[in-house]
Each structure stands twice: as C-alpha cells, then as structure tokens.
KOLGU-4560 file (N, C-alpha, C; in nm, 3 decimals, padded with zeros to 5 digits):
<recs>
<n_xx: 02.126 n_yy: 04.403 n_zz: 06.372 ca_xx: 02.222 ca_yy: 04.508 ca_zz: 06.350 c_xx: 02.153 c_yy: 04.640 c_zz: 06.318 mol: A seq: 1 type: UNK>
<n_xx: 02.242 n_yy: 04.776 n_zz: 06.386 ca_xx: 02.155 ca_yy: 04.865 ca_zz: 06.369 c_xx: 02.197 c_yy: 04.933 c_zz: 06.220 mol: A seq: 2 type: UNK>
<n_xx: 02.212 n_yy: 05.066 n_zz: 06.162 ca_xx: 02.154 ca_yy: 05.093 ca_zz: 06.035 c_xx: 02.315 c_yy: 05.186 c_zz: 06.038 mol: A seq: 3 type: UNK>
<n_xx: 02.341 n_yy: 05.229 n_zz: 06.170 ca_xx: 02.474 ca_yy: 05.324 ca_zz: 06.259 c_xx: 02.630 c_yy: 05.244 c_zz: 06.202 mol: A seq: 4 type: UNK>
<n_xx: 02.571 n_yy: 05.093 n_zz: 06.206 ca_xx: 02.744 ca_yy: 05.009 ca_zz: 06.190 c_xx: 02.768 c_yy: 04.976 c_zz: 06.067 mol: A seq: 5 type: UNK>
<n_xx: 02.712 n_yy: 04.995 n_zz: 05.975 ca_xx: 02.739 ca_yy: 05.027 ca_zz: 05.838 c_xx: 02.796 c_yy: 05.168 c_zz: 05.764 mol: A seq: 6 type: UNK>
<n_xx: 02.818 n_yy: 05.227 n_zz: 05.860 ca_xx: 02.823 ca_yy: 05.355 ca_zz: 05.805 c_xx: 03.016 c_yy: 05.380 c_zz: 05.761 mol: A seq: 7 type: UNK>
<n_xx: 03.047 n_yy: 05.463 n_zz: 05.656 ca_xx: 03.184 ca_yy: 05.488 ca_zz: 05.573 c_xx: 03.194 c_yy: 05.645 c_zz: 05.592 mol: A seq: 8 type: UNK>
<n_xx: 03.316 n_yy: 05.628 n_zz: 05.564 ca_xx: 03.348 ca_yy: 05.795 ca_zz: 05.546 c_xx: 03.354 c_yy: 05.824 c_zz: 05.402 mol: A seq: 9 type: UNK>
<n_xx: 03.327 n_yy: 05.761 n_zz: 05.310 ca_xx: 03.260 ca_yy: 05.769 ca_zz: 05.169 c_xx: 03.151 c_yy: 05.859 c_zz: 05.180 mol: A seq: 10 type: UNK>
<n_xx: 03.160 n_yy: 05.950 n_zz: 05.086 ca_xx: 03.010 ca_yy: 06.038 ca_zz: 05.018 c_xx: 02.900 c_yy: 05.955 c_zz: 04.929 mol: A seq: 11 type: UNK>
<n_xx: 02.758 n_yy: 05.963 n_zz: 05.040 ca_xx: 02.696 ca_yy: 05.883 ca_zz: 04.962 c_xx: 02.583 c_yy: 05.967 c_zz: 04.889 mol: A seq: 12 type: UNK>
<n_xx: 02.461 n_yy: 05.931 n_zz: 04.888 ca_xx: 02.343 ca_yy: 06.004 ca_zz: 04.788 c_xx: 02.300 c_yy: 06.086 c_zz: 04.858 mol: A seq: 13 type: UNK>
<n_xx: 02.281 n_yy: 06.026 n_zz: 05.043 ca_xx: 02.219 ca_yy: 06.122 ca_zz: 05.123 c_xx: 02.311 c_yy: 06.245 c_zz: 05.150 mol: A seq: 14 type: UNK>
<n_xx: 02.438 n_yy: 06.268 n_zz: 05.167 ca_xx: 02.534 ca_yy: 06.371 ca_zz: 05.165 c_xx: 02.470 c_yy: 06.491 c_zz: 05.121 mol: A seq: 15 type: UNK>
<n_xx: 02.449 n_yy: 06.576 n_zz: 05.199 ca_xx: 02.377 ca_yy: 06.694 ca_zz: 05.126 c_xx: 02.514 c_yy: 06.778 c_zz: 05.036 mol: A seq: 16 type: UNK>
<n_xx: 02.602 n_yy: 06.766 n_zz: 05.056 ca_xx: 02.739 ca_yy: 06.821 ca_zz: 04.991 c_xx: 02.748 c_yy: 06.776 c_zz: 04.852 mol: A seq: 17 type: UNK>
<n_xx: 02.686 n_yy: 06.607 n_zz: 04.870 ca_xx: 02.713 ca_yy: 06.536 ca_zz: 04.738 c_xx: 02.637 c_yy: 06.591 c_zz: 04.594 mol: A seq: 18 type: UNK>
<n_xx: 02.645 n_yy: 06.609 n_zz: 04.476 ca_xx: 02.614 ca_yy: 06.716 ca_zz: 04.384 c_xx: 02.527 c_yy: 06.584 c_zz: 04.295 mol: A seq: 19 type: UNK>
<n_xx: 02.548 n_yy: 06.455 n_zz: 04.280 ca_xx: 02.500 ca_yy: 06.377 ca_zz: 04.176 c_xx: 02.405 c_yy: 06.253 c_zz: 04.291 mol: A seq: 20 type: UNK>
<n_xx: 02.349 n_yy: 06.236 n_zz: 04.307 ca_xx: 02.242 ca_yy: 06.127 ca_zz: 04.319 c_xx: 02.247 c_yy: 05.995 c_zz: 04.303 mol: A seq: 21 type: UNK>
<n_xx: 02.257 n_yy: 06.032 n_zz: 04.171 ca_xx: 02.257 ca_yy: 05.871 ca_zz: 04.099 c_xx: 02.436 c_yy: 05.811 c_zz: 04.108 mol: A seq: 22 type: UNK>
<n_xx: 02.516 n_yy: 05.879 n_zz: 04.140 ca_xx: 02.628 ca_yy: 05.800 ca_zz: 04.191 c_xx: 02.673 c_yy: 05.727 c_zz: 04.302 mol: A seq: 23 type: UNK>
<n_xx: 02.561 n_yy: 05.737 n_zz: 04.402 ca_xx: 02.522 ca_yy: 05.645 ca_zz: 04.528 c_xx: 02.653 c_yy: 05.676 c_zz: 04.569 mol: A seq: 24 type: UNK>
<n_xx: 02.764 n_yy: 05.774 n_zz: 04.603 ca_xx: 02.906 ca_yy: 05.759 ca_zz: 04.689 c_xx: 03.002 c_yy: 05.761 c_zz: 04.550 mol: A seq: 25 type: UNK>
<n_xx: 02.990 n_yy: 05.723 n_zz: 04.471 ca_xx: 03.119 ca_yy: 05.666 ca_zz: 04.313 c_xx: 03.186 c_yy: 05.823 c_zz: 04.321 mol: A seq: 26 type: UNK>
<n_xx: 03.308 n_yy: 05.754 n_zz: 04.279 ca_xx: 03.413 ca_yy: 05.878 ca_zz: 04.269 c_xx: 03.325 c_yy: 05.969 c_zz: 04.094 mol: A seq: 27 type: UNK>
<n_xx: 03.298 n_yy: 06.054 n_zz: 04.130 ca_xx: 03.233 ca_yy: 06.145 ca_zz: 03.979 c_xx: 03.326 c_yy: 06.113 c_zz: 03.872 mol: A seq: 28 type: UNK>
<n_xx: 03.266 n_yy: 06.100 n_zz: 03.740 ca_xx: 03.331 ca_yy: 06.052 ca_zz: 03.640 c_xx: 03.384 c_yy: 06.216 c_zz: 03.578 mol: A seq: 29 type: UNK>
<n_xx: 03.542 n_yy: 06.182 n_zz: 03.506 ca_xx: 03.571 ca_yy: 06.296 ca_zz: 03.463 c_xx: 03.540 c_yy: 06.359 c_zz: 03.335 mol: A seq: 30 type: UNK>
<n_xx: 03.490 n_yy: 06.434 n_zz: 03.298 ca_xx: 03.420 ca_yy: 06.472 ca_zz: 03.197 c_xx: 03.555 c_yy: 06.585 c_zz: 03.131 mol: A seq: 31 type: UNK>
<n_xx: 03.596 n_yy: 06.495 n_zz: 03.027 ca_xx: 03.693 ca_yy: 06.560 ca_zz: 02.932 c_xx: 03.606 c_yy: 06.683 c_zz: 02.848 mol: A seq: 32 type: UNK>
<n_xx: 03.681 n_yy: 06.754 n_zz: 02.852 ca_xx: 03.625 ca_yy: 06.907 ca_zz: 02.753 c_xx: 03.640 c_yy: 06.926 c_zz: 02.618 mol: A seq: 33 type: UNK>
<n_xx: 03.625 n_yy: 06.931 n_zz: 02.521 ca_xx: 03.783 ca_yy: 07.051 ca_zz: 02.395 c_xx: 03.658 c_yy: 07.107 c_zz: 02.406 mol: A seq: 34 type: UNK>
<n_xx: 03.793 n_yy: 07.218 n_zz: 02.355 ca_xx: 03.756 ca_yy: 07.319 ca_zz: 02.281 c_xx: 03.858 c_yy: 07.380 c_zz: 02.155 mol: A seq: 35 type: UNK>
<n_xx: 03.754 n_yy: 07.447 n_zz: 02.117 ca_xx: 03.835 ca_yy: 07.503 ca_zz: 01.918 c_xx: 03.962 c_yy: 07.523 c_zz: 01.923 mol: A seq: 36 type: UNK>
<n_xx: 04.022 n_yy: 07.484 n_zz: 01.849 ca_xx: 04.200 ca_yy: 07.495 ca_zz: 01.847 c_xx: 04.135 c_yy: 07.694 c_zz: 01.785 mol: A seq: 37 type: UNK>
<n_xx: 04.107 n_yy: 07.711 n_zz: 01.665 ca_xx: 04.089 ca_yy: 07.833 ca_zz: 01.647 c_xx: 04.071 c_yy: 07.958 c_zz: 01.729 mol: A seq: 38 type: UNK>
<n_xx: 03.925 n_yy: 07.951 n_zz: 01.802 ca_xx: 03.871 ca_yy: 08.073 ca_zz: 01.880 c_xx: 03.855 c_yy: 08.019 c_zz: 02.021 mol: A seq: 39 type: UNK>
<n_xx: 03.865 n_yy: 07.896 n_zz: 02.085 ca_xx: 03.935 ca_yy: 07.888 ca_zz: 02.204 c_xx: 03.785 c_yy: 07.836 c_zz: 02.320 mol: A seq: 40 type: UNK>
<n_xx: 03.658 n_yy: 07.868 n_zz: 02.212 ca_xx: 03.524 ca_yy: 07.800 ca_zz: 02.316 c_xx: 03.506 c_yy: 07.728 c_zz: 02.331 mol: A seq: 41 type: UNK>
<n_xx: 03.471 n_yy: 07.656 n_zz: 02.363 ca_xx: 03.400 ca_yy: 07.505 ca_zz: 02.411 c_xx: 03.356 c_yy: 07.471 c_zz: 02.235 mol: A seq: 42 type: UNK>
<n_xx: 03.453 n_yy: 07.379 n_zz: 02.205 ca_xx: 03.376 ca_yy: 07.307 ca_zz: 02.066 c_xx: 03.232 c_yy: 07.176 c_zz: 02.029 mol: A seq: 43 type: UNK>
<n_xx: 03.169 n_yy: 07.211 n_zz: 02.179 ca_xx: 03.061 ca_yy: 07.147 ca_zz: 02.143 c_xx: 02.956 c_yy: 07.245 c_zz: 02.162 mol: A seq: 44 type: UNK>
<n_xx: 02.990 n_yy: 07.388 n_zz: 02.193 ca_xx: 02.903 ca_yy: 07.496 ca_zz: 02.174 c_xx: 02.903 c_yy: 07.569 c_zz: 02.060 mol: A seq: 45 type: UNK>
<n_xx: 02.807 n_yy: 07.648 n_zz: 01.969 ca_xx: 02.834 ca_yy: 07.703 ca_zz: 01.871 c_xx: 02.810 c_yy: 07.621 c_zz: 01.760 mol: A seq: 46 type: UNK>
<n_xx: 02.873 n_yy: 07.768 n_zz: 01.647 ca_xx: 02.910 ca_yy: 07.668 ca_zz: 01.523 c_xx: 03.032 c_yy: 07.719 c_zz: 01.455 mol: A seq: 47 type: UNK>
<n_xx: 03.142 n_yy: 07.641 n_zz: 01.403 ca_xx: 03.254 ca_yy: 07.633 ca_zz: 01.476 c_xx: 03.317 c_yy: 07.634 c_zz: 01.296 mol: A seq: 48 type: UNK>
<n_xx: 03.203 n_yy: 07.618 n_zz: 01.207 ca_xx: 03.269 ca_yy: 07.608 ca_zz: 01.041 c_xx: 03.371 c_yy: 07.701 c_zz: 01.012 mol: A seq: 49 type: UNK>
<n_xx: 03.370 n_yy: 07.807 n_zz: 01.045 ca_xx: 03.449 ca_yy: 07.913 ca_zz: 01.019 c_xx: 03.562 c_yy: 07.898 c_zz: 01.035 mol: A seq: 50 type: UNK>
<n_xx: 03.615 n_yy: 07.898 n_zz: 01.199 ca_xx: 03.715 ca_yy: 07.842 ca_zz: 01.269 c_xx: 03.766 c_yy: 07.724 c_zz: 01.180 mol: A seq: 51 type: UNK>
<n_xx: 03.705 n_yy: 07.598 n_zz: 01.160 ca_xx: 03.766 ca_yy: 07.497 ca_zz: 01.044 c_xx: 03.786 c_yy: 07.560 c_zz: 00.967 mol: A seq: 52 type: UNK>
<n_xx: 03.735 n_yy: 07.631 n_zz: 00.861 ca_xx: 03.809 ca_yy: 07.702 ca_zz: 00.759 c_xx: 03.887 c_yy: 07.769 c_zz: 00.779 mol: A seq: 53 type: UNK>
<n_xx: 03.935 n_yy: 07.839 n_zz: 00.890 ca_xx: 04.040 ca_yy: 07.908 ca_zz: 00.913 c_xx: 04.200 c_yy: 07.803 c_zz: 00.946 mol: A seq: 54 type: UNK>
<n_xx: 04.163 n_yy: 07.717 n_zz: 00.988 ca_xx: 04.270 ca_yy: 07.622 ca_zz: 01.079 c_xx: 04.305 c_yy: 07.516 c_zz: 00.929 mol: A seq: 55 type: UNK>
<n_xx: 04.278 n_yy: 07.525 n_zz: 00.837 ca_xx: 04.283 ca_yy: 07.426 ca_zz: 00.697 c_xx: 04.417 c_yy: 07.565 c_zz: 00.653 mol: A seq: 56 type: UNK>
<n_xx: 04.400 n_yy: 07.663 n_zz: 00.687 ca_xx: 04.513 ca_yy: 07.757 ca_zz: 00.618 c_xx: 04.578 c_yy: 07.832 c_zz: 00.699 mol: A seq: 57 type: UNK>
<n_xx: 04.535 n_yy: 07.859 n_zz: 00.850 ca_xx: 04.621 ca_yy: 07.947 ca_zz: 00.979 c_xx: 04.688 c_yy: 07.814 c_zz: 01.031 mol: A seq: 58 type: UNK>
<n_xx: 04.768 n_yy: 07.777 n_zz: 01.126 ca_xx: 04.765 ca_yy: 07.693 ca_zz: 01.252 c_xx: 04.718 c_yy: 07.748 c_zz: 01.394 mol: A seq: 59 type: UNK>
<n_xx: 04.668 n_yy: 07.629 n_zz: 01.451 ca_xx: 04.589 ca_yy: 07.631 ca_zz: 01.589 c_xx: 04.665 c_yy: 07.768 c_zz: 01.657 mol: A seq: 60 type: UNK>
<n_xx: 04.530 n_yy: 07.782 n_zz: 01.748 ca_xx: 04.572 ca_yy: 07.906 ca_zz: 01.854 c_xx: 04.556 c_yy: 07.872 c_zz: 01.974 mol: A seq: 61 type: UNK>
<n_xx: 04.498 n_yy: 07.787 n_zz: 01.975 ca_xx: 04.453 ca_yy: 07.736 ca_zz: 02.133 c_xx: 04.474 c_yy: 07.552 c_zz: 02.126 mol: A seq: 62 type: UNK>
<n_xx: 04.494 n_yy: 07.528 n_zz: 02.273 ca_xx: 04.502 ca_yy: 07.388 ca_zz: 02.301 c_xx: 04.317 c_yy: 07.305 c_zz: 02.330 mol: A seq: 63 type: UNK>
<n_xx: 04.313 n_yy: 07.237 n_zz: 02.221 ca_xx: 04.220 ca_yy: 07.197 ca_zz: 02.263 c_xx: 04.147 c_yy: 07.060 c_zz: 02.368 mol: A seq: 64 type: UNK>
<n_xx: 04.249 n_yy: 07.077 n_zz: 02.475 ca_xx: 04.265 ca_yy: 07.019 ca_zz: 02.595 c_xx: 04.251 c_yy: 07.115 c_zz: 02.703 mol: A seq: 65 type: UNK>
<n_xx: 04.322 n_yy: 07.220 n_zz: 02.682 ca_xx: 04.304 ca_yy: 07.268 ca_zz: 02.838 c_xx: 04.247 c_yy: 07.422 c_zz: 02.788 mol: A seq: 66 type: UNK>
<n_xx: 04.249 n_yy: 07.462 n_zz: 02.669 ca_xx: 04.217 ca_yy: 07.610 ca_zz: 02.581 c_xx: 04.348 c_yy: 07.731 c_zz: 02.610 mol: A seq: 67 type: UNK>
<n_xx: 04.495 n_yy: 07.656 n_zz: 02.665 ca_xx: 04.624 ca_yy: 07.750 ca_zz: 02.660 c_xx: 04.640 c_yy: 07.816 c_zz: 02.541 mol: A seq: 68 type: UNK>
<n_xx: 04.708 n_yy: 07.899 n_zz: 02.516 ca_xx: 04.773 ca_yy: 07.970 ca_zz: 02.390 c_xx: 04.870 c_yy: 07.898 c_zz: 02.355 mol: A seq: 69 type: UNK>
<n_xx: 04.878 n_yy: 07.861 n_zz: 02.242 ca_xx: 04.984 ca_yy: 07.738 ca_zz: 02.199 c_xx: 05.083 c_yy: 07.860 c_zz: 02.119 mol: A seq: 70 type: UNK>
<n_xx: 05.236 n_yy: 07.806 n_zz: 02.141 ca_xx: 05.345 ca_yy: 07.837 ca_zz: 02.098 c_xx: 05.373 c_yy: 07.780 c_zz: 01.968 mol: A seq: 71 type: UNK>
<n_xx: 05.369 n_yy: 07.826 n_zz: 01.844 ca_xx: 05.336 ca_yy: 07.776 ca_zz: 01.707 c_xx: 05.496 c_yy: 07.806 c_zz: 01.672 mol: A seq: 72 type: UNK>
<n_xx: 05.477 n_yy: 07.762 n_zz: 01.604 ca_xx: 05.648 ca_yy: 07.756 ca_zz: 01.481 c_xx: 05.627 c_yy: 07.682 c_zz: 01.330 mol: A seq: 73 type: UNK>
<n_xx: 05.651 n_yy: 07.775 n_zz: 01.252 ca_xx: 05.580 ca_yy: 07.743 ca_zz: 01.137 c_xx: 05.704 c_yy: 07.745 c_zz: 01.046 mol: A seq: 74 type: UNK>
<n_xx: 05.669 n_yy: 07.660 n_zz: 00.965 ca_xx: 05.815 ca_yy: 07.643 ca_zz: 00.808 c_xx: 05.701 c_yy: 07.619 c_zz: 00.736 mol: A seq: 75 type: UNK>
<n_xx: 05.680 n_yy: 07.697 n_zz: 00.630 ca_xx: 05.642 ca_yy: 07.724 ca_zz: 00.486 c_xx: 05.518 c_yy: 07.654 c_zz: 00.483 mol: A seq: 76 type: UNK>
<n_xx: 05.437 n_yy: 07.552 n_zz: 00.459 ca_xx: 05.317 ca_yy: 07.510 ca_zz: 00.485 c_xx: 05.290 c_yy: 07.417 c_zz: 00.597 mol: A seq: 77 type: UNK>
<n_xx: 05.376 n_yy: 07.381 n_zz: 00.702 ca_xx: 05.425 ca_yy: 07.297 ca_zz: 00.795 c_xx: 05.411 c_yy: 07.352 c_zz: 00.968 mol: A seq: 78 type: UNK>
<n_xx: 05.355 n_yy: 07.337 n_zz: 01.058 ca_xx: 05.360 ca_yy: 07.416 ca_zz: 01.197 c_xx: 05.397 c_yy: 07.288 c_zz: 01.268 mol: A seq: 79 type: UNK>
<n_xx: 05.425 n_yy: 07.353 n_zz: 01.365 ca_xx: 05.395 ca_yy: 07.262 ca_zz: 01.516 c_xx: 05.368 c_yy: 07.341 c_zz: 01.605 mol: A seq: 80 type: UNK>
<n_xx: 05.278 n_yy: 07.317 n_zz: 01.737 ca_xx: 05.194 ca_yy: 07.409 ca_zz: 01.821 c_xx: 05.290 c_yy: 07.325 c_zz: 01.952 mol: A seq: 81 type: UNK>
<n_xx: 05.306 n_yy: 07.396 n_zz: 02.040 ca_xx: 05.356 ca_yy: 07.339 ca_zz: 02.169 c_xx: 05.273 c_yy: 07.427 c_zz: 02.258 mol: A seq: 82 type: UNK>
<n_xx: 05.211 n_yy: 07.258 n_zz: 02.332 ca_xx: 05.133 ca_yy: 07.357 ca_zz: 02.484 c_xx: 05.175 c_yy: 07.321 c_zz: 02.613 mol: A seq: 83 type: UNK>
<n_xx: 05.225 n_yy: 07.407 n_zz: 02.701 ca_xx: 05.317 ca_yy: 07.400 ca_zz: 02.811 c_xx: 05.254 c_yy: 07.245 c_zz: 02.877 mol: A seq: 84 type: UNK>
<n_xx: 05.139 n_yy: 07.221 n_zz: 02.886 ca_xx: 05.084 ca_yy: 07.128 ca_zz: 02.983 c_xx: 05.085 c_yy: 06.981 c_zz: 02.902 mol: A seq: 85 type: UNK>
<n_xx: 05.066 n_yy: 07.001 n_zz: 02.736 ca_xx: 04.977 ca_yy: 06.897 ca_zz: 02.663 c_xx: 05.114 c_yy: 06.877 c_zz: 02.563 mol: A seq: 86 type: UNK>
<n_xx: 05.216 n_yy: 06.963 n_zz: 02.554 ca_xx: 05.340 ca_yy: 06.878 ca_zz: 02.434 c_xx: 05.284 c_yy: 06.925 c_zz: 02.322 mol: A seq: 87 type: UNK>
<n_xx: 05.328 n_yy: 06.849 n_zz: 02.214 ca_xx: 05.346 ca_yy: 06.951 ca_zz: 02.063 c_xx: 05.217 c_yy: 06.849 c_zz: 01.970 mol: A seq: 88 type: UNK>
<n_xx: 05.198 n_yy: 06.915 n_zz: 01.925 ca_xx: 05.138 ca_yy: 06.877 ca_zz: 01.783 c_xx: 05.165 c_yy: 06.947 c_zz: 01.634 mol: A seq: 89 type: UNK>
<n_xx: 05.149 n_yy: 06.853 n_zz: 01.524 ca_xx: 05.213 ca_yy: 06.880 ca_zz: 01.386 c_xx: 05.086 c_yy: 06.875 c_zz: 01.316 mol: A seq: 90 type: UNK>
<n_xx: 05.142 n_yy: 06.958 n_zz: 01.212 ca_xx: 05.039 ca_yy: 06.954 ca_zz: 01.132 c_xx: 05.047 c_yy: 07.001 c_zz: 00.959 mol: A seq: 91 type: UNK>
<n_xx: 05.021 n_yy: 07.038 n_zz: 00.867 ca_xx: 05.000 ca_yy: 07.067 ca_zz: 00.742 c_xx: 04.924 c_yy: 07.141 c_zz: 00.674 mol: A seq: 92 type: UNK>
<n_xx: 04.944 n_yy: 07.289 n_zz: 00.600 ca_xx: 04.849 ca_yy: 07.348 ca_zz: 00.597 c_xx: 04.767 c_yy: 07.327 c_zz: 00.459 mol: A seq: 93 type: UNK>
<n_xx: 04.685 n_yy: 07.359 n_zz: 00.377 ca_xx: 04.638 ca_yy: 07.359 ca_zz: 00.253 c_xx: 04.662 c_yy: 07.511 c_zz: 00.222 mol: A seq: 94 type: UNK>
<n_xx: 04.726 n_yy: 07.501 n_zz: 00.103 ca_xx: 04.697 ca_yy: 07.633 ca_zz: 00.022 c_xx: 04.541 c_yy: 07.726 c_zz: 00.038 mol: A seq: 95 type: UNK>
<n_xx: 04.628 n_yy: 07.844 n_zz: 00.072 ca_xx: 04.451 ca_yy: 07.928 ca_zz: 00.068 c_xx: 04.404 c_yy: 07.940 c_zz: -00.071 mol: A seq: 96 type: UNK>
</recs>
C-alpha cells in the first residue's frame, strides 16, 4: 500500500496552516481565560492585590469570563453583576 491511501481531510502536523505540532491533527484544546472582575486584564498577568482590595468593598466591573462590563445592582452591602453572555453573580461586600 502506497503512503497516498491513507490520507484524511483532517489537519495533521505536516499542514503548514496547522499552528501546534505536537497535536498530530487533535481538535486544539480550549484554553479558558479570566480576567480581573476589577480592572478587566488578563488575571494571570500583573499584580492584581489592589484590584482585590478594591472588589472586598466596590462590586465587580468586568466579567471575568469574557472581560464584558457587567450590569451591577446593589442594596446596601449586597450586589449582583449581570453579564449579557455569562448570567448573574451575587455577592457581599465588607465594610471599608
């Protein structure tokens, strides 16, 4: 058998299009993100203490799924953030 009758319409390593190597053809794995509910960067860049100290007494500004502007609604030490794509989250603030 020649090397021709094996061949797929799968992306394999040789694919010059193909971007990863070592996935021999595999569908690319999805690489989930966050970022800072606070200032909205990538929360595995930086340093991000501040922002925590801020979010212990503000509520979130950003979704830290997709980095949207979240729609907040707040009662007295109490929020909830709604993000068009990701739904609501609750939360509790601490006294400043």
């Amino acid at each position: 058998m020649g090397d021709n009758q094996h061949m797929t319409d799968l992306p394999t390593a040789g694919d010059s299009g193909w971007s990863d190597p070592d996935t021999l053809g595999a569908i690319p794995p999805v690489i989930a993100m966050t970022y800072c509910a606070r200032c909205g960067t990538s929360a595995s860049k930086g340093n991000h203490v501040l922002c925590r100290q801020q979010l212990a007494t503000e509520p979130p500004i950003h979704c830290t799924t997709c980095r949207r502007t979240l729609a907040v609604d707040r009662s007295g030490s109490d929020w909830t953030a709604t993000c068009k794509k990701h739904g609501q989250t609750t939360g509790t603030l601490t006294s400043a």
